[in-house]
C-alpha positions as CSV (number, residue, x, y, z in Angstrom):
1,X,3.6,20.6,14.3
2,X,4.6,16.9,15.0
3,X,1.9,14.4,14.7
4,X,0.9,10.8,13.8
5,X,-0.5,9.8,10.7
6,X,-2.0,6.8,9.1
7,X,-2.8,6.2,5.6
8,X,-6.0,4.0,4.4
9,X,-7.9,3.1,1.3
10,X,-11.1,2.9,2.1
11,X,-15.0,2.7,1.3
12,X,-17.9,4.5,2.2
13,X,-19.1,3.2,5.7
14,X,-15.6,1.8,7.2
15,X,-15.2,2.0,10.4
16,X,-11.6,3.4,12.2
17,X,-11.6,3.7,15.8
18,X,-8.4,5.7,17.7
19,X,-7.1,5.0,20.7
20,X,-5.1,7.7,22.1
21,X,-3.5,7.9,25.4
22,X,-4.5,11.3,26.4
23,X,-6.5,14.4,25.0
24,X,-5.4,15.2,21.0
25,X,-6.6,16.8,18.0
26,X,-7.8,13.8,16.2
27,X,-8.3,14.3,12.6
28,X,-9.8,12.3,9.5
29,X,-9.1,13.9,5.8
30,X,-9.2,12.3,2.6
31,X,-6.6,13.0,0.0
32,X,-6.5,16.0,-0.6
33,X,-7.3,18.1,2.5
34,X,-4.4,15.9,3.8
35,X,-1.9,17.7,1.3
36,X,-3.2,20.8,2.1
37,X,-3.0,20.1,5.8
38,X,0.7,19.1,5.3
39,X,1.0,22.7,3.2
40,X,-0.3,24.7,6.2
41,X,-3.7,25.9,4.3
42,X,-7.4,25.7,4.9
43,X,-8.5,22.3,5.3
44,X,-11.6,20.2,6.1
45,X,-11.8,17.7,8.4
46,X,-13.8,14.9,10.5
47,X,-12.8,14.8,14.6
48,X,-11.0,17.5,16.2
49,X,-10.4,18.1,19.9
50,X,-11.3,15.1,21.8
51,X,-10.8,14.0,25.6
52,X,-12.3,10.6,25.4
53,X,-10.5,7.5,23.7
54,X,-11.4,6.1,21.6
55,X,-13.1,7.7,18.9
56,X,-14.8,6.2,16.2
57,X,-15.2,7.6,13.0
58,X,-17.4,6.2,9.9
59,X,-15.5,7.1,6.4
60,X,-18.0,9.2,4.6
61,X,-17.1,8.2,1.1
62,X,-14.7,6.0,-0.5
63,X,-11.1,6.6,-1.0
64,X,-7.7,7.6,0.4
65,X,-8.0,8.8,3.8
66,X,-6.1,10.0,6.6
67,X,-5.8,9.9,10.1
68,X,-3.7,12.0,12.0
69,X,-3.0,12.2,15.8
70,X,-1.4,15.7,16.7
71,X,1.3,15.6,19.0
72,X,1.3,19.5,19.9
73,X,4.1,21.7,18.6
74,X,7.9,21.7,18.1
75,X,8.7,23.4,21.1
76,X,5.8,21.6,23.3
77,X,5.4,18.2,22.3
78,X,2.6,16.0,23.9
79,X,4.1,12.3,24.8
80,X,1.1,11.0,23.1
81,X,0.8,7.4,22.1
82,X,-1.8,6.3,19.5
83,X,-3.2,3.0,17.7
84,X,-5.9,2.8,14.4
85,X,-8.2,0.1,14.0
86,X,-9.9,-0.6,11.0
87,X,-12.7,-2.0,12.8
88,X,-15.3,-2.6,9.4
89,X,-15.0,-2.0,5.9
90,X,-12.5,-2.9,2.8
């Protein structure tokens, strides 16, 4: 899976809002769901499929988190393009 990925350290309440240029798998995981996403296991998450850009996601607790834009598969790719705003917090 190819996708884009941003690292903050945040606190509870921030506000992120993604721009994408067309429909993606949007994804917000603290820490350690991110390793485990990056290990292909069971993993929580904020977002998922979204058509409408952009999104805006309040961090539910304070932290490391991550955002992460998939770009489809190795074989398909999606030609997406994608910015992160930190919009409140820190």
């Amino acid at each position: 899976m190819k996708y884009l990925h941003q690292f903050f350290k945040l606190k509870k309440g921030a506000l992120l809002k993604v721009h994408f240029s067309q429909p993606a798998k949007v994804l917000l995981l603290n820490d350690y769901n991110y390793k485990k996403y990056t290990a292909h296991v069971t993993y929580t998450y904020y977002g998922g499929e979204l058509a409408e850009s952009p999104y805006l996601f309040e961090v539910p607790a304070t932290g490391q988190w991550h955002v992460v834009v998939e770009k489809g598969g190795y074989f398909n790719p999606k030609n997406i393009v994608a910015s992160i705003d930190l919009v409140t917090g820190n």
